[in-house]
C-alpha positions in Angstrom: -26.5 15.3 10.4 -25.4 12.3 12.1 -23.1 11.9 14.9 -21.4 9.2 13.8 -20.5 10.9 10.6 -16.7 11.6 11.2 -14.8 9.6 13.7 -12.6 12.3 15.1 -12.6 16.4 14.7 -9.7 15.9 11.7 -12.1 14.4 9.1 -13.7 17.9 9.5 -10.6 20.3 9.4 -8.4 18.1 7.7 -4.7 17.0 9.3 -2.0 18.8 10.6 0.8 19.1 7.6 3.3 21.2 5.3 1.9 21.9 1.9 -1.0 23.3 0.1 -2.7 20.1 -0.1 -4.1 17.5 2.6 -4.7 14.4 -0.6 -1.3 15.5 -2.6 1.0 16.2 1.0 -0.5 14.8 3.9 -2.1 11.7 2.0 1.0 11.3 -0.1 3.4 12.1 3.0 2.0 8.9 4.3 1.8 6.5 2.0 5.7 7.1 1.4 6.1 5.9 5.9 3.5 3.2 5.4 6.1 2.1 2.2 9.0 2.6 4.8 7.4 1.1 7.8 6.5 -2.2 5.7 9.9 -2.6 3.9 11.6 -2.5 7.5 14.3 0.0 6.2 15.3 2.9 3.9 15.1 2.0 0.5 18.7 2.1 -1.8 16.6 3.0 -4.6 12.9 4.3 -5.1 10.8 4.2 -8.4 7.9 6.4 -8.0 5.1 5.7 -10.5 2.3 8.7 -10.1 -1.0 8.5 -11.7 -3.7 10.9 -12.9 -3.8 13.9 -10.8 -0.8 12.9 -9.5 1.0 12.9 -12.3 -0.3 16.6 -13.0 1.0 18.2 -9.9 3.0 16.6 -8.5 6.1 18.9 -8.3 3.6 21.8 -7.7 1.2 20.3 -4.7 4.5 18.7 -3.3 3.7 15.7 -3.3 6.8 14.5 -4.5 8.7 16.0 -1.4 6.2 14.4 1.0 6.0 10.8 -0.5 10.2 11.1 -0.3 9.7 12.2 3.3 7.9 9.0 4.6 10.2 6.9 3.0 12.1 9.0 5.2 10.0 8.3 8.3 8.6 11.6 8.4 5.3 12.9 9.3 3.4 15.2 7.5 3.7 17.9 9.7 7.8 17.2 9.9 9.3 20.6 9.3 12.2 18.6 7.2 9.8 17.7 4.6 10.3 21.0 2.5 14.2 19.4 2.5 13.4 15.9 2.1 14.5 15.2 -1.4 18.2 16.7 -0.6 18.0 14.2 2.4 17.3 11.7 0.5 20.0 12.4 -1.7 22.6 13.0 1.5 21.4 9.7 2.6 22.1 8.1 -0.4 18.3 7.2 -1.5 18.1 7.1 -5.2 14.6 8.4 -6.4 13.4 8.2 -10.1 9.9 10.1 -10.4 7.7 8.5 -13.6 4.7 10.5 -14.5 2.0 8.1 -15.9 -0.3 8.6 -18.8 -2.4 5.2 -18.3 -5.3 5.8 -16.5 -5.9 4.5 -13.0 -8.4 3.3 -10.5 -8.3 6.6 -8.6 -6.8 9.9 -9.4 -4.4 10.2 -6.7 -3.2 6.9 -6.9 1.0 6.4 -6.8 3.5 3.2 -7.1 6.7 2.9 -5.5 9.2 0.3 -6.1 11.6 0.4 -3.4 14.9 -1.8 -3.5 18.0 -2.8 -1.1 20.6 -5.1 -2.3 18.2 -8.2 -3.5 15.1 -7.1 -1.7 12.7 -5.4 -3.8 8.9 -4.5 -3.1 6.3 -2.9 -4.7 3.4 -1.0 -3.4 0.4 1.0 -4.5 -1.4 3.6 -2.4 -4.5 6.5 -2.9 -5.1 9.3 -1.2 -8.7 9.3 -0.3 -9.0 13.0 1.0 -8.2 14.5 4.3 -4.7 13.1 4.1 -6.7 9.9 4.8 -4.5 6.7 2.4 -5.5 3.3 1.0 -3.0 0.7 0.4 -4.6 -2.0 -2.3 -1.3 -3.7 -3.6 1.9 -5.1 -2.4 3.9 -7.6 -4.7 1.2 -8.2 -6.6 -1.3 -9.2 -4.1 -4.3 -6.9 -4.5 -5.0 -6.1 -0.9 -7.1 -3.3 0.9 -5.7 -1.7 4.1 -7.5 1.5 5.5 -5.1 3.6 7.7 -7.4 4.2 10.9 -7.9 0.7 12.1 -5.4 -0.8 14.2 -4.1 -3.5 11.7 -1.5 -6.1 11.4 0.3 -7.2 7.8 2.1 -10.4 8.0 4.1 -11.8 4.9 4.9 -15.5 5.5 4.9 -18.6 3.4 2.1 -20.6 2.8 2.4 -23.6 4.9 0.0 -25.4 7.4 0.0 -24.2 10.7 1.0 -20.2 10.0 -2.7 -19.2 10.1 -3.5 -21.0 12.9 -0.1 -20.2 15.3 -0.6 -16.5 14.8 -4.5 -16.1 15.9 -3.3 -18.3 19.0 -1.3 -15.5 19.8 -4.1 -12.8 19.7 -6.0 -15.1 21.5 -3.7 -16.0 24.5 -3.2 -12.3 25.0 -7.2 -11.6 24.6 -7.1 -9.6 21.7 -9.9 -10.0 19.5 -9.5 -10.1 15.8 -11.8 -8.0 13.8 -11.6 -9.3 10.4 -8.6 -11.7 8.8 -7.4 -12.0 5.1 -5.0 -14.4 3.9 -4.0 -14.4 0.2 -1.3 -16.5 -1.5 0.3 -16.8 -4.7 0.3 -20.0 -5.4 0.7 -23.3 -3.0 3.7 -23.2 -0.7 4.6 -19.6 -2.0 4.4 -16.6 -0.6 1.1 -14.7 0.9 0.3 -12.4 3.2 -2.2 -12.4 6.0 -4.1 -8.9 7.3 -5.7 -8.8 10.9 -8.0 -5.7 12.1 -8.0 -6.1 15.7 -9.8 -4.3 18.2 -6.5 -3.5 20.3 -3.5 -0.8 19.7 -0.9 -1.7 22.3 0.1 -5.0 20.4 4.0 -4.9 21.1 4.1 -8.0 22.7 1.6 -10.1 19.9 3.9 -8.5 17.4 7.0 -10.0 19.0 5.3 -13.6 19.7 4.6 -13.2 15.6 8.1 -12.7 14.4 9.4 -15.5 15.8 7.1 -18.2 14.3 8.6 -20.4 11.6 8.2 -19.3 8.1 7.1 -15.9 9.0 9.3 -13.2 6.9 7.7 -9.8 8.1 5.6 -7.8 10.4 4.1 -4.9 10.1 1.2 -2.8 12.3 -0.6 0.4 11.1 -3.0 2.3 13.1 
Protein backbone atom coordinates (compact mmCIF):
# COMPACT_ATOMS: atom_id res chain seq x y z
CA UNK A 1 0.00 0.00 0.00
CA UNK A 2 1.21 3.44 -0.49
CA UNK A 3 1.93 6.01 1.91
CA UNK A 4 0.64 8.62 0.22
CA UNK A 5 -2.67 6.91 0.02
CA UNK A 6 -4.81 9.03 2.63
CA UNK A 7 -3.65 12.39 3.62
CA UNK A 8 -4.49 12.29 7.25
CA UNK A 9 -5.65 9.27 9.82
CA UNK A 10 -9.62 10.50 9.04
CA UNK A 11 -9.76 9.24 5.42
CA UNK A 12 -9.17 5.89 7.26
CA UNK A 13 -11.70 6.05 10.26
CA UNK A 14 -13.88 8.48 8.95
CA UNK A 15 -14.74 12.05 10.89
CA UNK A 16 -15.80 12.87 14.10
CA UNK A 17 -19.87 13.40 13.89
CA UNK A 18 -23.58 12.80 15.13
CA UNK A 19 -25.42 10.25 13.02
CA UNK A 20 -25.26 6.92 11.51
CA UNK A 21 -23.71 8.05 8.51
CA UNK A 22 -20.33 9.90 7.62
CA UNK A 23 -21.71 10.74 3.43
CA UNK A 24 -25.55 11.45 4.62
CA UNK A 25 -24.40 13.59 8.27
CA UNK A 26 -20.97 14.52 8.22
CA UNK A 27 -20.79 15.11 4.37
CA UNK A 28 -24.22 16.64 4.36
CA UNK A 29 -23.53 18.58 7.78
CA UNK A 30 -20.99 20.40 5.75
CA UNK A 31 -22.11 21.31 2.70
CA UNK A 32 -25.09 23.10 4.58
CA UNK A 33 -21.75 25.61 6.54
CA UNK A 34 -19.93 25.79 3.22
CA UNK A 35 -23.73 27.13 1.95
CA UNK A 36 -23.69 29.41 5.10
CA UNK A 37 -20.07 30.48 5.03
CA UNK A 38 -20.45 31.66 1.25
CA UNK A 39 -23.82 33.45 1.54
CA UNK A 40 -22.19 35.61 4.49
CA UNK A 41 -25.40 35.04 6.75
CA UNK A 42 -28.31 32.85 7.79
CA UNK A 43 -30.56 32.31 5.12
CA UNK A 44 -34.66 33.72 5.63
CA UNK A 45 -35.63 30.89 3.66
CA UNK A 46 -33.96 27.49 2.41
CA UNK A 47 -35.11 25.29 -0.48
CA UNK A 48 -33.43 21.95 -0.19
CA UNK A 49 -33.43 19.93 -3.43
CA UNK A 50 -32.06 16.16 -2.53
CA UNK A 51 -31.16 13.75 -5.14
CA UNK A 52 -30.90 9.93 -5.47
CA UNK A 53 -29.85 8.41 -2.30
CA UNK A 54 -30.59 11.45 -0.83
CA UNK A 55 -33.80 11.67 -1.57
CA UNK A 56 -34.26 7.97 -0.11
CA UNK A 57 -32.99 8.65 3.34
CA UNK A 58 -32.90 11.45 4.01
CA UNK A 59 -35.16 11.80 7.21
CA UNK A 60 -33.78 8.43 8.22
CA UNK A 61 -29.70 8.90 7.85
CA UNK A 62 -30.31 12.50 9.14
CA UNK A 63 -29.22 14.19 6.68
CA UNK A 64 -31.78 16.66 6.75
CA UNK A 65 -30.95 17.74 10.44
CA UNK A 66 -27.28 18.07 9.52
CA UNK A 67 -27.55 20.02 6.17
CA UNK A 68 -30.10 22.53 8.44
CA UNK A 69 -27.26 22.55 11.01
CA UNK A 70 -24.49 24.10 8.76
CA UNK A 71 -26.69 26.53 7.48
CA UNK A 72 -26.67 26.94 11.14
CA UNK A 73 -22.81 27.16 11.41
CA UNK A 74 -22.60 23.88 13.03
CA UNK A 75 -20.13 21.14 12.82
CA UNK A 76 -20.79 17.77 12.44
CA UNK A 77 -19.83 16.76 15.67
CA UNK A 78 -22.05 19.90 17.27
CA UNK A 79 -24.19 18.20 19.89
CA UNK A 80 -27.15 20.75 18.76
CA UNK A 81 -27.45 19.10 15.53
CA UNK A 82 -29.98 16.39 16.76
CA UNK A 83 -32.13 20.01 17.50
CA UNK A 84 -31.16 21.85 14.57
CA UNK A 85 -34.45 21.90 12.64
CA UNK A 86 -36.34 23.41 15.84
CA UNK A 87 -33.50 25.95 15.76
CA UNK A 88 -33.96 26.79 12.73
CA UNK A 89 -37.49 27.20 13.18
CA UNK A 90 -36.78 29.41 16.62
CA UNK A 91 -34.51 31.36 14.49
CA UNK A 92 -36.91 32.02 12.03
CA UNK A 93 -35.17 29.94 9.03
CA UNK A 94 -37.83 28.75 6.79
CA UNK A 95 -36.88 25.22 5.26
CA UNK A 96 -38.84 23.49 2.45
CA UNK A 97 -37.27 19.84 1.85
CA UNK A 98 -38.00 18.64 -2.06
CA UNK A 99 -37.20 15.03 -2.67
CA UNK A 100 -36.16 14.57 -6.39
CA UNK A 101 -37.05 11.87 -8.77
CA UNK A 102 -34.56 13.11 -11.75
CA UNK A 103 -31.52 11.47 -11.71
CA UNK A 104 -28.28 13.14 -10.86
CA UNK A 105 -24.61 13.18 -11.44
CA UNK A 106 -23.85 11.55 -8.09
CA UNK A 107 -26.09 9.84 -5.64
CA UNK A 108 -25.66 12.00 -2.67
CA UNK A 109 -25.87 15.02 -4.44
CA UNK A 110 -28.31 18.10 -2.79
CA UNK A 111 -29.35 21.78 -3.86
CA UNK A 112 -30.09 24.54 -1.67
CA UNK A 113 -31.56 27.71 -2.52
CA UNK A 114 -31.09 30.01 0.18
CA UNK A 115 -32.73 33.68 0.25
CA UNK A 116 -32.64 36.97 2.38
CA UNK A 117 -34.68 39.94 1.41
CA UNK A 118 -33.42 40.24 -2.52
CA UNK A 119 -30.39 38.11 -2.24
CA UNK A 120 -30.81 34.68 -3.35
CA UNK A 121 -28.18 31.96 -4.18
CA UNK A 122 -28.11 28.71 -5.29
CA UNK A 123 -25.66 25.91 -4.57
CA UNK A 124 -25.03 22.30 -5.32
CA UNK A 125 -22.85 20.00 -3.23
CA UNK A 126 -21.92 15.83 -3.09
CA UNK A 127 -20.87 13.96 -0.51
CA UNK A 128 -17.88 11.98 -1.68
CA UNK A 129 -17.53 9.61 1.39
CA UNK A 130 -15.85 10.08 4.63
CA UNK A 131 -17.86 13.19 5.29
CA UNK A 132 -15.43 14.42 2.57
CA UNK A 133 -17.96 17.34 0.13
CA UNK A 134 -17.66 18.67 -3.45
CA UNK A 135 -19.15 21.91 -4.39
CA UNK A 136 -19.69 22.00 -8.46
CA UNK A 137 -22.35 24.84 -8.83
CA UNK A 138 -23.13 28.27 -7.49
CA UNK A 139 -25.61 30.49 -9.52
CA UNK A 140 -25.25 28.71 -12.30
CA UNK A 141 -21.59 28.67 -12.75
CA UNK A 142 -20.50 24.97 -12.92
CA UNK A 143 -17.56 25.09 -10.57
CA UNK A 144 -15.43 22.31 -8.71
CA UNK A 145 -14.23 23.13 -5.13
CA UNK A 146 -12.67 20.18 -2.99
CA UNK A 147 -12.93 20.83 0.81
CA UNK A 148 -9.25 19.98 1.93
CA UNK A 149 -7.31 22.56 0.03
CA UNK A 150 -6.92 25.90 1.43
CA UNK A 151 -9.05 27.82 -1.18
CA UNK A 152 -10.42 31.22 -1.94
CA UNK A 153 -13.97 31.97 -3.88
CA UNK A 154 -14.35 35.43 -5.02
CA UNK A 155 -17.59 36.67 -6.76
CA UNK A 156 -16.94 40.04 -8.51
CA UNK A 157 -17.83 41.60 -11.77
CA UNK A 158 -16.17 41.12 -14.81
CA UNK A 159 -14.13 44.04 -15.55
CA UNK A 160 -10.40 44.67 -16.41
CA UNK A 161 -8.13 44.85 -13.77
CA UNK A 162 -10.15 42.42 -10.99
CA UNK A 163 -7.95 39.37 -11.99
CA UNK A 164 -4.90 41.12 -11.97
CA UNK A 165 -5.44 43.35 -8.43
CA UNK A 166 -6.19 40.29 -6.50
CA UNK A 167 -3.07 37.92 -7.43
CA UNK A 168 -0.99 41.21 -6.56
CA UNK A 169 -2.22 40.67 -3.29
CA UNK A 170 -1.13 37.04 -2.91
CA UNK A 171 1.90 38.11 -4.27
CA UNK A 172 2.92 41.02 -2.09
CA UNK A 173 2.27 38.92 0.90
CA UNK A 174 4.30 35.77 -0.72
CA UNK A 175 1.60 33.53 -0.96
CA UNK A 176 1.75 31.30 -3.84
CA UNK A 177 -1.26 30.49 -5.84
CA UNK A 178 -1.78 26.90 -6.74
CA UNK A 179 -4.25 26.85 -9.39
CA UNK A 180 -6.80 29.93 -10.47
CA UNK A 181 -10.26 29.77 -12.28
CA UNK A 182 -12.19 32.59 -13.35
CA UNK A 183 -15.55 32.03 -15.04
CA UNK A 184 -18.12 34.64 -16.16
CA UNK A 185 -21.47 34.82 -17.40
CA UNK A 186 -21.34 36.88 -19.94
CA UNK A 187 -19.14 40.26 -20.61
CA UNK A 188 -19.22 42.80 -17.83
CA UNK A 189 -21.52 40.35 -15.69
CA UNK A 190 -20.98 38.56 -13.06
CA UNK A 191 -18.18 35.65 -12.42
CA UNK A 192 -16.42 34.16 -9.95
CA UNK A 193 -12.70 33.56 -9.51
CA UNK A 194 -11.29 30.22 -7.37
CA UNK A 195 -7.59 30.33 -6.02
CA UNK A 196 -5.92 27.06 -4.32
CA UNK A 197 -3.07 28.56 -2.55
CA UNK A 198 -0.45 26.89 -0.70
CA UNK A 199 -1.07 29.08 2.54
CA UNK A 200 -3.95 28.80 5.42
CA UNK A 201 -3.42 31.91 7.50
CA UNK A 202 -4.82 34.25 4.77
CA UNK A 203 -6.69 36.88 7.01
CA UNK A 204 -4.95 39.69 5.91
CA UNK A 205 -5.05 38.68 1.78
CA UNK A 206 -8.76 38.23 2.49
CA UNK A 207 -9.11 41.74 3.92
CA UNK A 208 -6.81 43.45 1.11
CA UNK A 209 -9.53 41.42 -1.40
CA UNK A 210 -12.68 42.87 -0.07
CA UNK A 211 -11.89 46.14 -0.46
CA UNK A 212 -11.06 46.15 -4.28
CA UNK A 213 -13.52 47.79 -6.55
CA UNK A 214 -16.16 45.64 -8.03
CA UNK A 215 -15.52 42.82 -5.80
CA UNK A 216 -19.10 41.57 -4.08
CA UNK A 217 -17.84 38.50 -1.94
CA UNK A 218 -15.17 36.55 -0.24
CA UNK A 219 -15.13 33.40 0.84
CA UNK A 220 -12.01 30.82 2.09
CA UNK A 221 -12.53 27.03 2.68
CA UNK A 222 -9.87 24.77 3.98
Amino acid sequence: MSNNQFKSVFDIIGPVMVGPSSSHTAGAARIGKVVRQIFGEQPETVDILLYESFAKTYRGHGTDIAIVGGLLGMEPDDPRLADSLKIAYENKMEVLFVPKKEAAEHPNQVTLIVKKGERKMRVTGISIGGGNIQISELNGFKIHINMGTPTVLIVHQDVPGVIAEVTDVFRKLNINIATMTDSRAAKGEQAIMILEIDERSTADALEKIKKIANVHNVSFFI
